[in-house]
PDB file with SEQRES, HELIX, SHEET and CRYST1 records, atoms N, CA, C and O in Angstrom:
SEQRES   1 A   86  UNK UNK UNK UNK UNK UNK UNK UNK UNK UNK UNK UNK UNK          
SEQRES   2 A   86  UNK UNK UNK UNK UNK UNK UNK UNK UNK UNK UNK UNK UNK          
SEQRES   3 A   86  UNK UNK UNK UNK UNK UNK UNK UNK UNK UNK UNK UNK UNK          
SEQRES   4 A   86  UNK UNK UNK UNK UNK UNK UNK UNK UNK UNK UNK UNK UNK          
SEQRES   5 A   86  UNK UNK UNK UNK UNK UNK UNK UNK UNK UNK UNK UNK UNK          
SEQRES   6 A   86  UNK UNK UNK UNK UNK UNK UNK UNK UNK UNK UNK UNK UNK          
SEQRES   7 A   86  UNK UNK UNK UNK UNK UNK UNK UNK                              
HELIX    1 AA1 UNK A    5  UNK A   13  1                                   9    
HELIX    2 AA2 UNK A   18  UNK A   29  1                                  12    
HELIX    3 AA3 UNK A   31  UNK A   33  5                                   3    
HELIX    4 AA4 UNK A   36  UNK A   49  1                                  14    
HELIX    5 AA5 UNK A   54  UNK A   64  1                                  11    
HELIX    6 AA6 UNK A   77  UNK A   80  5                                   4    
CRYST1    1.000    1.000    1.000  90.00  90.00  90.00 P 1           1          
ATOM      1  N   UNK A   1       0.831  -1.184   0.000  1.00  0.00           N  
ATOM      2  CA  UNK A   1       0.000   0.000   0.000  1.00  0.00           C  
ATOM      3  C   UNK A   1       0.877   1.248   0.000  1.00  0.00           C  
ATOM      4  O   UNK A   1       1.922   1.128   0.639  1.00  0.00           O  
ATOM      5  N   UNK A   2       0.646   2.483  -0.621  1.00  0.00           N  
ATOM      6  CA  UNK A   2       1.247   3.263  -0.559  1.00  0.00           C  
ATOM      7  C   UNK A   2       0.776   4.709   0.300  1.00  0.00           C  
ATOM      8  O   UNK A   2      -0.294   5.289   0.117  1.00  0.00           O  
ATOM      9  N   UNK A   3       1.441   4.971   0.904  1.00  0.00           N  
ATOM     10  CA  UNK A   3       1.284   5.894   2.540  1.00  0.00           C  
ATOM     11  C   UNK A   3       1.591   6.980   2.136  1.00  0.00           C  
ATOM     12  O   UNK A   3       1.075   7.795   2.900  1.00  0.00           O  
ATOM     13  N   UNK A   4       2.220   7.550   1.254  1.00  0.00           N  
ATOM     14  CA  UNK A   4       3.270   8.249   0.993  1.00  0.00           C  
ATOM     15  C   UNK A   4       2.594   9.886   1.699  1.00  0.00           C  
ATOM     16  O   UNK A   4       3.334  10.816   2.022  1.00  0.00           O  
ATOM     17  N   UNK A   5       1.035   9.918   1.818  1.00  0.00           N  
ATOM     18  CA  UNK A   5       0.362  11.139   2.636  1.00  0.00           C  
ATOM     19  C   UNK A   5       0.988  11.215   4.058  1.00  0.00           C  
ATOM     20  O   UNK A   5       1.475  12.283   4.430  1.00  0.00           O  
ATOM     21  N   UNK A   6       0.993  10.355   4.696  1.00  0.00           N  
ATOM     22  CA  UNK A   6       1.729   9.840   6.076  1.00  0.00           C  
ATOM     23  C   UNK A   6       3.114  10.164   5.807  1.00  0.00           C  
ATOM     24  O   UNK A   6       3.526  11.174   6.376  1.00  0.00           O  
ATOM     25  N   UNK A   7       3.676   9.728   5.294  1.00  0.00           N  
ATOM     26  CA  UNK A   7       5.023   9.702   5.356  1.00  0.00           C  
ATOM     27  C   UNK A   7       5.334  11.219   5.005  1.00  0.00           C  
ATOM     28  O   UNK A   7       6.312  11.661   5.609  1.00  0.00           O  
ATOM     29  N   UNK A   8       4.762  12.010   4.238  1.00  0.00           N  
ATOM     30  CA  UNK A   8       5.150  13.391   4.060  1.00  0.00           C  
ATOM     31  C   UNK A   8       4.655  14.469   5.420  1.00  0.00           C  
ATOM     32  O   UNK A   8       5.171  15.493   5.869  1.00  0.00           O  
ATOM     33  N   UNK A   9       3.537  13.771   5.768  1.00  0.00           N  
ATOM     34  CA  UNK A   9       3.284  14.391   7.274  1.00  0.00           C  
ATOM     35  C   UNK A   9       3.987  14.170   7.919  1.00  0.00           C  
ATOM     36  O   UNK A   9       4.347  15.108   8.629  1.00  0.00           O  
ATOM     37  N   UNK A  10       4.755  12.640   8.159  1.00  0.00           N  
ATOM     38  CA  UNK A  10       5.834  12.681   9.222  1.00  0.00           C  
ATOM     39  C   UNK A  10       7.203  13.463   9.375  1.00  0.00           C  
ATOM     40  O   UNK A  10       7.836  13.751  10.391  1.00  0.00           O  
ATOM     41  N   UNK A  11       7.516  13.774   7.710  1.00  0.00           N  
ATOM     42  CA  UNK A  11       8.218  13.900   7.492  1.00  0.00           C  
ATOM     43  C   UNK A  11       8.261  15.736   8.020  1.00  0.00           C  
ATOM     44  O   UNK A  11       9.157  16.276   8.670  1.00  0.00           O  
ATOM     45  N   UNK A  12       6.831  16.455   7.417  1.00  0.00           N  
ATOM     46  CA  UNK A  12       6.663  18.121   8.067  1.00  0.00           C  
ATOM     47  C   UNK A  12       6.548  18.304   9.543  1.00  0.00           C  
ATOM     48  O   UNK A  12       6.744  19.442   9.971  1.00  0.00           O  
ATOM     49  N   UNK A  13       6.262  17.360  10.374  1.00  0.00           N  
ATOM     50  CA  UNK A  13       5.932  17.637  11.667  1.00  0.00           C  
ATOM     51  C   UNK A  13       7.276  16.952  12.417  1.00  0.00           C  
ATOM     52  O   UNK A  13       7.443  17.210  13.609  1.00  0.00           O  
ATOM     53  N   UNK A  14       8.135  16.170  11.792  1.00  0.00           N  
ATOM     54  CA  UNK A  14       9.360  15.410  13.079  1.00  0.00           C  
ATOM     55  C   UNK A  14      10.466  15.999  12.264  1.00  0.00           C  
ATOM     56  O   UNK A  14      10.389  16.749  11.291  1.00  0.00           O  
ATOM     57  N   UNK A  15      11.605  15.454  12.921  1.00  0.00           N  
ATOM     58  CA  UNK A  15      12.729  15.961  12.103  1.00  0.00           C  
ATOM     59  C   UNK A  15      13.406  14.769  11.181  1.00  0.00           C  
ATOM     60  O   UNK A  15      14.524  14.886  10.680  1.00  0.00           O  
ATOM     61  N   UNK A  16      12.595  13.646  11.035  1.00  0.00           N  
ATOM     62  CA  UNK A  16      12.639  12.661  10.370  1.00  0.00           C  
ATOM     63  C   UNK A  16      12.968  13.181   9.101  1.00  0.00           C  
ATOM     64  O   UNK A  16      12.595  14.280   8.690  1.00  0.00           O  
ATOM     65  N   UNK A  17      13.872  12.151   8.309  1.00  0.00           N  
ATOM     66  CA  UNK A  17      13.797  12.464   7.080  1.00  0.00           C  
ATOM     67  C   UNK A  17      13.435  11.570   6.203  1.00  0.00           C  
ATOM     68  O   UNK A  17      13.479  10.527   6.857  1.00  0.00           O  
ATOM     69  N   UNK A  18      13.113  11.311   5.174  1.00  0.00           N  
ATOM     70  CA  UNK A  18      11.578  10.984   4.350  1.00  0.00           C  
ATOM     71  C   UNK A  18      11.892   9.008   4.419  1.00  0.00           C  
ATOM     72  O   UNK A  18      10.899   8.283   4.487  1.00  0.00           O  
ATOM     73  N   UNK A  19      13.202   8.427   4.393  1.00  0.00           N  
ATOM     74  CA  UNK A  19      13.832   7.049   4.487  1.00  0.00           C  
ATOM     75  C   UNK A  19      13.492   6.341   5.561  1.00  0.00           C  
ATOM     76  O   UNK A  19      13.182   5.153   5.483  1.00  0.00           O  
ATOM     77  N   UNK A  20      13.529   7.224   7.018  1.00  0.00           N  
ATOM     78  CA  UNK A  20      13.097   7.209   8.047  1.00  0.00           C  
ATOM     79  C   UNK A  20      11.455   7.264   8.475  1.00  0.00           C  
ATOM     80  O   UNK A  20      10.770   6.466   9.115  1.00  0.00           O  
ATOM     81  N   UNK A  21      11.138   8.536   7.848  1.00  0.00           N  
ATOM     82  CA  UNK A  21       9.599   8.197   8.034  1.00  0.00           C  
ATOM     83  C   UNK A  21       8.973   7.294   7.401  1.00  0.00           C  
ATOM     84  O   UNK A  21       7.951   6.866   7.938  1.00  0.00           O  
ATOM     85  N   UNK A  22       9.428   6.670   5.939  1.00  0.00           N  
ATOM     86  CA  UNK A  22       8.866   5.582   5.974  1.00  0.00           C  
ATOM     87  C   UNK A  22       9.115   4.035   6.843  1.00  0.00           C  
ATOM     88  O   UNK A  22       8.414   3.043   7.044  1.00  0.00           O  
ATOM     89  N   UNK A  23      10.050   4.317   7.089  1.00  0.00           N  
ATOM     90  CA  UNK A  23      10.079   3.189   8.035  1.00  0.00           C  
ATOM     91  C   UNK A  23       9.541   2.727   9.015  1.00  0.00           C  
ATOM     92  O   UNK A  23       9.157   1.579   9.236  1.00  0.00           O  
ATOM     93  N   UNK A  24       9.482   4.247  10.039  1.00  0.00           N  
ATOM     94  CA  UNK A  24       8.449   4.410  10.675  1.00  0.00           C  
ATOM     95  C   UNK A  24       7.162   3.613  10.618  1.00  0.00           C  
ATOM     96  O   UNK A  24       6.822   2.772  11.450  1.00  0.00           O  
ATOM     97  N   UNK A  25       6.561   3.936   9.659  1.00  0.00           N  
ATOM     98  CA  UNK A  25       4.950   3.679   8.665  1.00  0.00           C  
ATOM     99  C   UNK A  25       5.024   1.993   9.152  1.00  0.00           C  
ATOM    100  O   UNK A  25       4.504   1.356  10.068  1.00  0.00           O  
ATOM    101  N   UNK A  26       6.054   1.617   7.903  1.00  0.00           N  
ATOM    102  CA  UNK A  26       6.101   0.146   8.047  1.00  0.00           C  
ATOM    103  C   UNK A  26       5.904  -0.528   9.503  1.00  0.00           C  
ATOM    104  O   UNK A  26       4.939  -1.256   9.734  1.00  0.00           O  
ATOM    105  N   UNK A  27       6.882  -0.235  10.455  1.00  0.00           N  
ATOM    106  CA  UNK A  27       6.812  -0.866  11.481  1.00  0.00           C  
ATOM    107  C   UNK A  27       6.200  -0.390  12.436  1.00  0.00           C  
ATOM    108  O   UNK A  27       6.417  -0.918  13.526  1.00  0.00           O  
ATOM    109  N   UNK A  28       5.111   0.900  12.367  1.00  0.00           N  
ATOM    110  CA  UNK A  28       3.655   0.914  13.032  1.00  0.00           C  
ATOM    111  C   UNK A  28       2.976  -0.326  12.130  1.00  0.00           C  
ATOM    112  O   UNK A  28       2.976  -1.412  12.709  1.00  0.00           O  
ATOM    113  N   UNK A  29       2.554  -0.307  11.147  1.00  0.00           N  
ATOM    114  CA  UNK A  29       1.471  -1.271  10.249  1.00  0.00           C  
ATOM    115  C   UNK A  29       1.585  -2.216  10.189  1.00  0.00           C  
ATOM    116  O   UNK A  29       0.717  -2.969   9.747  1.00  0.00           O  
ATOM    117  N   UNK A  30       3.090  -2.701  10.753  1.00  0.00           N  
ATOM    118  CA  UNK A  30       3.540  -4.241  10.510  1.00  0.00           C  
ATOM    119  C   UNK A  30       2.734  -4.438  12.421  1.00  0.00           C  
ATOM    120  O   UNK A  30       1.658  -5.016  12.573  1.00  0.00           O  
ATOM    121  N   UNK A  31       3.404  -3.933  13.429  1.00  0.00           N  
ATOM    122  CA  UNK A  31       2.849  -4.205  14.669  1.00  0.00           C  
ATOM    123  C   UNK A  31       1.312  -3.901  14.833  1.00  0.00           C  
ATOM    124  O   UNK A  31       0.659  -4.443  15.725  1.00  0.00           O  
ATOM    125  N   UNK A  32       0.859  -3.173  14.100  1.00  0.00           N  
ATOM    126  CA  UNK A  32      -1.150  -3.497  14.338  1.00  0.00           C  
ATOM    127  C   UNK A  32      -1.057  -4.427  13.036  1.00  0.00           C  
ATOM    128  O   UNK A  32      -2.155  -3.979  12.706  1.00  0.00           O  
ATOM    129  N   UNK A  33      -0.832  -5.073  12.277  1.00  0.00           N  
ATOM    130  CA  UNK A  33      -1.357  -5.821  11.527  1.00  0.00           C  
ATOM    131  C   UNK A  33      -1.131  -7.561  12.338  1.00  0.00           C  
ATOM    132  O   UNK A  33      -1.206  -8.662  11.792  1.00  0.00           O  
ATOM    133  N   UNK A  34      -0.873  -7.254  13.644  1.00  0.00           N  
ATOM    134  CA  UNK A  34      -0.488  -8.777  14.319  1.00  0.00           C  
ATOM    135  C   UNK A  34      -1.889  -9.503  14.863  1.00  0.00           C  
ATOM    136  O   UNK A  34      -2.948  -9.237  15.431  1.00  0.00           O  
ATOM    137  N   UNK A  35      -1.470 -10.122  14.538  1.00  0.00           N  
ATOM    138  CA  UNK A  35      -3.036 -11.077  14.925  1.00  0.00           C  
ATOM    139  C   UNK A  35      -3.154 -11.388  15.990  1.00  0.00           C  
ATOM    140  O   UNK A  35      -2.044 -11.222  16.495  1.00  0.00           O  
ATOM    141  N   UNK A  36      -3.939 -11.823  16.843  1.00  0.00           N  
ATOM    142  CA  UNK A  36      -4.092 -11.962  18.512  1.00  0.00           C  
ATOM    143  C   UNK A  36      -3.610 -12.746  18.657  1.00  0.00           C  
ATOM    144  O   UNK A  36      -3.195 -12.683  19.814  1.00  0.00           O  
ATOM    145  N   UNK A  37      -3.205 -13.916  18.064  1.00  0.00           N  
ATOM    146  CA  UNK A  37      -2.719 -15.093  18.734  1.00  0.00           C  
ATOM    147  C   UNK A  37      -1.276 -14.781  18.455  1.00  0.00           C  
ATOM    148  O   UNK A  37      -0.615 -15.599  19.096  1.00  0.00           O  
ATOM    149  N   UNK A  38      -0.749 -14.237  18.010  1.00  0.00           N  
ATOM    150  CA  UNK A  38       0.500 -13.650  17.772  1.00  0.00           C  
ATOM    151  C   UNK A  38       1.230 -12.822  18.606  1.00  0.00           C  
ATOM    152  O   UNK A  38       2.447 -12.925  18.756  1.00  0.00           O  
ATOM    153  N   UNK A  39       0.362 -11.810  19.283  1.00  0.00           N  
ATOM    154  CA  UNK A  39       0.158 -10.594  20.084  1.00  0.00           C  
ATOM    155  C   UNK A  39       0.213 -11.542  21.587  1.00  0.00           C  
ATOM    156  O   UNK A  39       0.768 -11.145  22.611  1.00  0.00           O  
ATOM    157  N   UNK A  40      -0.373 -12.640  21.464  1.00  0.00           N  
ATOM    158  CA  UNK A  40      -0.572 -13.069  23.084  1.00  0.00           C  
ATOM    159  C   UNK A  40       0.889 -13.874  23.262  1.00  0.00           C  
ATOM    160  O   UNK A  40       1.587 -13.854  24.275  1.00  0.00           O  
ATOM    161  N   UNK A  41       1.154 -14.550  22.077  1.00  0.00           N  
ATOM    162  CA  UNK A  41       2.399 -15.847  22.385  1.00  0.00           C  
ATOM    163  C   UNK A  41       3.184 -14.662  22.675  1.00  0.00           C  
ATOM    164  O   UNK A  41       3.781 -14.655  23.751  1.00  0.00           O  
ATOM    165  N   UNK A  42       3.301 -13.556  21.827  1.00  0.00           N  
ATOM    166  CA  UNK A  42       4.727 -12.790  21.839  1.00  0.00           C  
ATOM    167  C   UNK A  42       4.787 -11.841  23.424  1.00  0.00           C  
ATOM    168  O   UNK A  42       5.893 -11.487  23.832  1.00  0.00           O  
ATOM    169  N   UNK A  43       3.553 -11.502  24.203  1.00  0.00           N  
ATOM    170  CA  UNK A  43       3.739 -10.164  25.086  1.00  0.00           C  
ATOM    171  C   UNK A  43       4.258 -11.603  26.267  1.00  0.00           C  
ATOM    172  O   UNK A  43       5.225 -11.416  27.006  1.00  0.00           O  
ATOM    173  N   UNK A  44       3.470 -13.008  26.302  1.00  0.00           N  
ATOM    174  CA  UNK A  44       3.448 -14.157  26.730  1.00  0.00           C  
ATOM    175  C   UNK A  44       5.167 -14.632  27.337  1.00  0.00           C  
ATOM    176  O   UNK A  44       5.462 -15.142  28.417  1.00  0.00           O  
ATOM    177  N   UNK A  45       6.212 -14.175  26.003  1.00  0.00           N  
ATOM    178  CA  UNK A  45       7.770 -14.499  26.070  1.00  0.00           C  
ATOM    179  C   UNK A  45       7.966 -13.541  26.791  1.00  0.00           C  
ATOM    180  O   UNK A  45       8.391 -13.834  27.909  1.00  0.00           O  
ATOM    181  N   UNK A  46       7.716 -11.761  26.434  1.00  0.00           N  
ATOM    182  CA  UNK A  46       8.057 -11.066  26.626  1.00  0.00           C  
ATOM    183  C   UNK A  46       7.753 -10.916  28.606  1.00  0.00           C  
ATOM    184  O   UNK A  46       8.620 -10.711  29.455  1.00  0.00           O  
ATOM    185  N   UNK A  47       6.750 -11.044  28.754  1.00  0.00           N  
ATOM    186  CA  UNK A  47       6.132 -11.069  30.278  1.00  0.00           C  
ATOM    187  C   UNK A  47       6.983 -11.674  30.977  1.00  0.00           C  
ATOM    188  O   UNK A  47       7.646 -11.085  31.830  1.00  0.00           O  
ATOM    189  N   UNK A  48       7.129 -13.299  30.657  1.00  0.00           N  
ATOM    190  CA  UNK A  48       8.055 -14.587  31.172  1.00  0.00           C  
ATOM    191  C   UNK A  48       9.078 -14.101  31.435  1.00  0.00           C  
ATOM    192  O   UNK A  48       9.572 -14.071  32.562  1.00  0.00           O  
ATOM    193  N   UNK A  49       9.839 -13.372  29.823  1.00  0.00           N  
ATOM    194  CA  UNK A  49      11.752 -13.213  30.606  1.00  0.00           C  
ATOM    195  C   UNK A  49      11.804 -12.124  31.323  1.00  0.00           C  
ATOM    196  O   UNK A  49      12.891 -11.708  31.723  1.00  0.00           O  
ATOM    197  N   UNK A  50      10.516 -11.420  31.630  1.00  0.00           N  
ATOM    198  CA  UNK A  50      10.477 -10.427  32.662  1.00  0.00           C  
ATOM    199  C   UNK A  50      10.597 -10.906  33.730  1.00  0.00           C  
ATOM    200  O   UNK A  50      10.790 -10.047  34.590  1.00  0.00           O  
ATOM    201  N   UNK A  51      10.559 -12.452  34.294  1.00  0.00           N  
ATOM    202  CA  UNK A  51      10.415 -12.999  35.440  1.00  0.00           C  
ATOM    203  C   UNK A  51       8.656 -12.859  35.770  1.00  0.00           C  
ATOM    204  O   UNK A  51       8.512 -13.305  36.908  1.00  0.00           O  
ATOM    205  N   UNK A  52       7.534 -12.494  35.313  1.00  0.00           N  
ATOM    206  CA  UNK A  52       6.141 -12.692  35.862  1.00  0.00           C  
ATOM    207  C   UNK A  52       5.851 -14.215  35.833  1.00  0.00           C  
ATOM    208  O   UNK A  52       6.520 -14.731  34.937  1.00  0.00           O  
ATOM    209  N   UNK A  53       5.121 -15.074  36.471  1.00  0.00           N  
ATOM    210  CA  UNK A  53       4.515 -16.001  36.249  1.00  0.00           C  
ATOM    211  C   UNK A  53       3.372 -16.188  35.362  1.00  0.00           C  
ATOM    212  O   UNK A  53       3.087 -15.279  34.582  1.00  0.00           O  
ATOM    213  N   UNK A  54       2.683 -17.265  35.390  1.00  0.00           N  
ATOM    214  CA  UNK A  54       1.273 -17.618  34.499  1.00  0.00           C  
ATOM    215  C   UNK A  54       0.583 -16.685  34.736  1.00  0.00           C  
ATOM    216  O   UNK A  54       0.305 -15.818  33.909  1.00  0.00           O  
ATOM    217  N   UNK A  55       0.118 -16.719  36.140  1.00  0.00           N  
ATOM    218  CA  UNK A  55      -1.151 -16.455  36.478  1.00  0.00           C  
ATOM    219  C   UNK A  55      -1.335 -14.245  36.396  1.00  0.00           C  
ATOM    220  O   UNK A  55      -2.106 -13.343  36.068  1.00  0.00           O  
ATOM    221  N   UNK A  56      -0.087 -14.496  36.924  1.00  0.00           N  
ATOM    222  CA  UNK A  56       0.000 -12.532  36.215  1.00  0.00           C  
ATOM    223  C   UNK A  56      -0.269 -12.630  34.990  1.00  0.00           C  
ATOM    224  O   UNK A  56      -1.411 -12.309  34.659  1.00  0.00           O  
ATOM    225  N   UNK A  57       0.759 -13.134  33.857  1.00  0.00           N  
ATOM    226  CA  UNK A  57       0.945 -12.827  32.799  1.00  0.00           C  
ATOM    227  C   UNK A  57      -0.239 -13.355  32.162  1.00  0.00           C  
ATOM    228  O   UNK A  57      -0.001 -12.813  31.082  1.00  0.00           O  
ATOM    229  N   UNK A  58      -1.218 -13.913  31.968  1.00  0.00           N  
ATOM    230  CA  UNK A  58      -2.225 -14.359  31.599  1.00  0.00           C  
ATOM    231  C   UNK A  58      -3.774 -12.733  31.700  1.00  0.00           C  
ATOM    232  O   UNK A  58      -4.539 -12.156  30.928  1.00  0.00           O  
ATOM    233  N   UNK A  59      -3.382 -12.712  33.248  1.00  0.00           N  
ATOM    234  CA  UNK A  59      -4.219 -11.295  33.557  1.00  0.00           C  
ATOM    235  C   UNK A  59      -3.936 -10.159  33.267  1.00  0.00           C  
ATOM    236  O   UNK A  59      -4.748  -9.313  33.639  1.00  0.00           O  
ATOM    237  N   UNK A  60      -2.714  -9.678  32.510  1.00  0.00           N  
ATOM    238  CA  UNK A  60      -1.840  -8.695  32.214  1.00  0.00           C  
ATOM    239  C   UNK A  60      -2.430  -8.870  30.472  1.00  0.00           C  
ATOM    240  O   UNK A  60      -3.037  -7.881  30.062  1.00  0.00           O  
ATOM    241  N   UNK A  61      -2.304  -9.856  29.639  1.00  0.00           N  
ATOM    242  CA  UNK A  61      -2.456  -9.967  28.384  1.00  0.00           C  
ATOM    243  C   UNK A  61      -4.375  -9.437  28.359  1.00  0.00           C  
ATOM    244  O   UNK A  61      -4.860  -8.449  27.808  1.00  0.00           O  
ATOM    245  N   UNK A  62      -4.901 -10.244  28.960  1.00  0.00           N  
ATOM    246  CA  UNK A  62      -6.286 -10.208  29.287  1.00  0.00           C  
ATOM    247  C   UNK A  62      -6.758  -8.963  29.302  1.00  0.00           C  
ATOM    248  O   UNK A  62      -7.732  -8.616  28.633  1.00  0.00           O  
ATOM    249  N   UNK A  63      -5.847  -7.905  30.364  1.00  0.00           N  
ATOM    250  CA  UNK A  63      -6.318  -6.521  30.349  1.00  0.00           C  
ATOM    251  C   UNK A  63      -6.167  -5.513  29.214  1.00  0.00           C  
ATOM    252  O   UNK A  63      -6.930  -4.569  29.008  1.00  0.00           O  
ATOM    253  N   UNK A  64      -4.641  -5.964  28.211  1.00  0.00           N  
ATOM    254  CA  UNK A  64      -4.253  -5.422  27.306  1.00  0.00           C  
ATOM    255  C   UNK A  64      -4.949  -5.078  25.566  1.00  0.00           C  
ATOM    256  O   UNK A  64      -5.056  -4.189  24.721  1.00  0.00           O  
ATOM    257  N   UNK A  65      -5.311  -6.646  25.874  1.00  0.00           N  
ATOM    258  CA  UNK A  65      -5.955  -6.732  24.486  1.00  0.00           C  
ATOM    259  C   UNK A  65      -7.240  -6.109  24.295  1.00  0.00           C  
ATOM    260  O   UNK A  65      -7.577  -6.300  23.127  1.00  0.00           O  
ATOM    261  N   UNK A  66      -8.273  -5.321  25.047  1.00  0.00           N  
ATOM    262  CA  UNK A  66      -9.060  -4.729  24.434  1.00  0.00           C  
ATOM    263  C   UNK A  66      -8.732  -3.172  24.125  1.00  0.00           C  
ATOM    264  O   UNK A  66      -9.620  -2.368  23.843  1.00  0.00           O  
ATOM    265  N   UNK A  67      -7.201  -2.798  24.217  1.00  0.00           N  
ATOM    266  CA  UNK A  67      -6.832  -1.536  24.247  1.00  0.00           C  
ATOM    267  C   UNK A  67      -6.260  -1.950  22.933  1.00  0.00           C  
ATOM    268  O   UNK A  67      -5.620  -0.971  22.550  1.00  0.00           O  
ATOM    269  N   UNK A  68      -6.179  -2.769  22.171  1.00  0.00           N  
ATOM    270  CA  UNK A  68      -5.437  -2.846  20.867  1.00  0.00           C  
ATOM    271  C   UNK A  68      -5.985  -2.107  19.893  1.00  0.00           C  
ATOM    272  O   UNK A  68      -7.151  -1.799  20.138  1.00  0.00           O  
ATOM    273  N   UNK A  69      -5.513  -1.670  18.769  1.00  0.00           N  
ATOM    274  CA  UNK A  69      -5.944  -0.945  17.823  1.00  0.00           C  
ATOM    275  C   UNK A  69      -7.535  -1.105  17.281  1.00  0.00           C  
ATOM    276  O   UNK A  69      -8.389  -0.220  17.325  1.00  0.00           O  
ATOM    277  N   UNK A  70      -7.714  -2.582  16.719  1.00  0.00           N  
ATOM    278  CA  UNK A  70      -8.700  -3.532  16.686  1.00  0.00           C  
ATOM    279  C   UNK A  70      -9.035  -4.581  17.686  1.00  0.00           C  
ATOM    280  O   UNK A  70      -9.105  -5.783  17.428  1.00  0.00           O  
ATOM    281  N   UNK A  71      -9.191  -4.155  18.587  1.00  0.00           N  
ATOM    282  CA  UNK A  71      -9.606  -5.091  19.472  1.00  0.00           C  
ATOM    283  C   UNK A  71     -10.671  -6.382  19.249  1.00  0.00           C  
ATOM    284  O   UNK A  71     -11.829  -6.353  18.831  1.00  0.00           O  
ATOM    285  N   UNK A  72      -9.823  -7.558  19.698  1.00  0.00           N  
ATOM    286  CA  UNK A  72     -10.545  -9.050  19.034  1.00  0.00           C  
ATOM    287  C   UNK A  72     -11.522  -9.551  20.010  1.00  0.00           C  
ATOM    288  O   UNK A  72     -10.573  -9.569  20.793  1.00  0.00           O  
ATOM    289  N   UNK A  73     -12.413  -9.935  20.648  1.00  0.00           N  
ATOM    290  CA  UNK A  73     -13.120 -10.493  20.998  1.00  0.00           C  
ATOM    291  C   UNK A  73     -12.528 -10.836  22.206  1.00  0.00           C  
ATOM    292  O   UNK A  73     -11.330 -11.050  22.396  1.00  0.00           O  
ATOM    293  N   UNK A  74     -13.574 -10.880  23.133  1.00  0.00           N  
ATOM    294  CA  UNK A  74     -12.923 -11.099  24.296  1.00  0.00           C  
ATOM    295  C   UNK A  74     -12.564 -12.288  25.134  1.00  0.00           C  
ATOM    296  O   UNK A  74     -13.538 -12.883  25.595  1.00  0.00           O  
ATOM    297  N   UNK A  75     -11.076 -12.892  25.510  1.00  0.00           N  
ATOM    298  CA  UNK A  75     -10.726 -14.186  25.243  1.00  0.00           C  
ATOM    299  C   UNK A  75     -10.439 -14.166  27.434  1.00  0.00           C  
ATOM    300  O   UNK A  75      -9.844 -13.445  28.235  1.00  0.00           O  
ATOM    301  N   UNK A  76     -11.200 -15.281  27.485  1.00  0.00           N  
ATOM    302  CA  UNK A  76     -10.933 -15.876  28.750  1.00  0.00           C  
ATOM    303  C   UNK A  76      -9.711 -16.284  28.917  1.00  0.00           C  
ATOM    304  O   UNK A  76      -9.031 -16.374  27.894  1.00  0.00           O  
ATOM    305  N   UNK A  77      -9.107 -16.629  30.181  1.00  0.00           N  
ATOM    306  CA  UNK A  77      -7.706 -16.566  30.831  1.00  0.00           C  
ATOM    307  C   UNK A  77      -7.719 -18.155  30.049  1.00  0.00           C  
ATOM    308  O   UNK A  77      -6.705 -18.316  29.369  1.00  0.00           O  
ATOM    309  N   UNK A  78      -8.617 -19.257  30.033  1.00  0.00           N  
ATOM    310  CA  UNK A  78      -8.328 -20.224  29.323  1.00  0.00           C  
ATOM    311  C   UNK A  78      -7.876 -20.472  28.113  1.00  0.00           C  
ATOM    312  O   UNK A  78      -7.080 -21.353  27.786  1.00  0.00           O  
ATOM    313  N   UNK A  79      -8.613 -19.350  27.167  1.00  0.00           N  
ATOM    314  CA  UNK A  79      -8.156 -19.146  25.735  1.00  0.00           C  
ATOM    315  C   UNK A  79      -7.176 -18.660  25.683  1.00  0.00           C  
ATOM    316  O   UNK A  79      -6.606 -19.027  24.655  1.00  0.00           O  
ATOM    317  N   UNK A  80      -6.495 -17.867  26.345  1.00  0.00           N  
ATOM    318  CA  UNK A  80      -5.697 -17.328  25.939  1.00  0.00           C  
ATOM    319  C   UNK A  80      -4.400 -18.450  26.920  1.00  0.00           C  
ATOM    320  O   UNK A  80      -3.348 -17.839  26.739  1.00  0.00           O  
ATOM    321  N   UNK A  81      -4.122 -19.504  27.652  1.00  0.00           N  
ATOM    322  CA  UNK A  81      -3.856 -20.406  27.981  1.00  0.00           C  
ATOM    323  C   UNK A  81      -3.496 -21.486  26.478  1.00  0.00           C  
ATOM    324  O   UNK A  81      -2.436 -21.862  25.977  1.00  0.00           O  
ATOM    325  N   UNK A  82      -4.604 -21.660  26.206  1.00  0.00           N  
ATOM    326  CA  UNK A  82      -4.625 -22.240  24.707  1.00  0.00           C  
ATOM    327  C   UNK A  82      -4.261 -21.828  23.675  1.00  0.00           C  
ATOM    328  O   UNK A  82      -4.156 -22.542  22.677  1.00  0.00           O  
ATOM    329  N   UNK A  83      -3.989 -20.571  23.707  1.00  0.00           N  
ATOM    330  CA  UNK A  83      -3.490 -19.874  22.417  1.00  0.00           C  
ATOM    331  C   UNK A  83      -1.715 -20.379  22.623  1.00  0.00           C  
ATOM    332  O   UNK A  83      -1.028 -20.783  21.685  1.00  0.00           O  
ATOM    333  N   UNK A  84      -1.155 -20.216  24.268  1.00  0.00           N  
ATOM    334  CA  UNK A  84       0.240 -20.272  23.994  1.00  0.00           C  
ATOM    335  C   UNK A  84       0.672 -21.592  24.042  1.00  0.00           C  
ATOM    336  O   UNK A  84       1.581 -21.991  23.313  1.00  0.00           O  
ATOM    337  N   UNK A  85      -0.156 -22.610  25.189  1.00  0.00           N  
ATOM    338  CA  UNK A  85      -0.052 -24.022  24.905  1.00  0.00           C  
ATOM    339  C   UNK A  85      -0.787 -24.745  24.437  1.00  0.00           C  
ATOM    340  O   UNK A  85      -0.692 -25.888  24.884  1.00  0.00           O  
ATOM    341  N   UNK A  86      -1.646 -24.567  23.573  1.00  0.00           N  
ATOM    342  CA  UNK A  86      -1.850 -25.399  22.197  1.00  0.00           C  
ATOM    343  C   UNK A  86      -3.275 -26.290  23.360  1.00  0.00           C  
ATOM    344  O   UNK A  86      -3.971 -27.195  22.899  1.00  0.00           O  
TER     345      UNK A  86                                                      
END                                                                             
């Protein structure tokens, strides 16, 4: 897709320069284009080598995901259990 409206806004309002603001673009659109089950395994690693356990990190993902861009449906501490161990 081409952004290039975005990218010239980023480019008038930051001190970005135009190589940069697109990059920018990309890796906002690439991180909301993640799918929930993607979003949960990954905050899931990320939580863990933080040292949290299950039972946080399960209630931590739980609270997060309806603040997502598109927020998916709302997944019980089980589903989302199942999303990382199968």
């Amino acid at each position: 897709m081409n952004h290039d409206d975005l990218v010239d806004h980023l480019v008038r309002s930051t001190p970005l320069q135009r190589g940069e603001a697109a990059r920018v673009v990309l890796d906002v659109l690439a991180y909301f284009d993640e799918t929930t089950e993607s979003f949960v395994r990954r905050r899931h690693r990320e939580l863990q080598s933080g040292g949290l356990r299950n039972a946080e990190i399960f209630e931590r993902i739980s609270a997060e995901l309806p603040h997502r861009a598109v927020a998916p449906p709302e997944l019980s501490l089980r589903q989302l259990r199942r999303i990382v161990y199968g």
